[in-house]
Residue, then its C-alpha position, 0 to 999 in steps of 0.5 A: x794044446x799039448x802040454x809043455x815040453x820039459x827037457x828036464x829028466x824026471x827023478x825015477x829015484x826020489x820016494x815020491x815024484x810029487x815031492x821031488x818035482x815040488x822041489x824042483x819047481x820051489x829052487x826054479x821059483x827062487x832062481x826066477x826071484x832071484x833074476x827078478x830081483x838084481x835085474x839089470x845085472x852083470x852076474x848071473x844067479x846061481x842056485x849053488x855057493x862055490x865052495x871055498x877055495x884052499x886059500x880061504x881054507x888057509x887063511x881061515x886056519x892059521x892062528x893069529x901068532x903065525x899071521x903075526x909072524x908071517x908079517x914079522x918075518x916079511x918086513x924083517x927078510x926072515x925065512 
């Protein structure tokens, strides 16, 4: 029996092709656990976090005054 076709392409850069194909097959492994463990589900699984958007980034940088004084001015009408 011929091996199995792999339509991934190899990676010709990595230091050692051992290497980077037991990196490939330990994030397949975890993305089949991963599938494994929320079936049934909605949501695919994904092998990568988004990253965050200018919203979250936003809100992560306003300090405690200006979220206080954002919620003074709305309830008073201020600009």
């Amino acid at each position: 029996m011929a091996a199995k076709f792999d339509p991934g392409a190899r990676d010709k850069h990595a230091a050692d092709p051992r290497e980077a194909l037991r990196a490939d097959r330990e994030t397949h492994e975890k993305l089949e656990a991963g599938l494994l463990d929320t079936f049934p589900a909605s949501d695919p699984v994904s092998a990568a976090q988004p990253a965050p958007s200018k919203a979250d980034g936003d809100r992560e940088s306003a300090s405690l005054w200006d979220k206080m004084k954002g919620i003074a001015d709305r309830l008073t009408g201020a600009r």
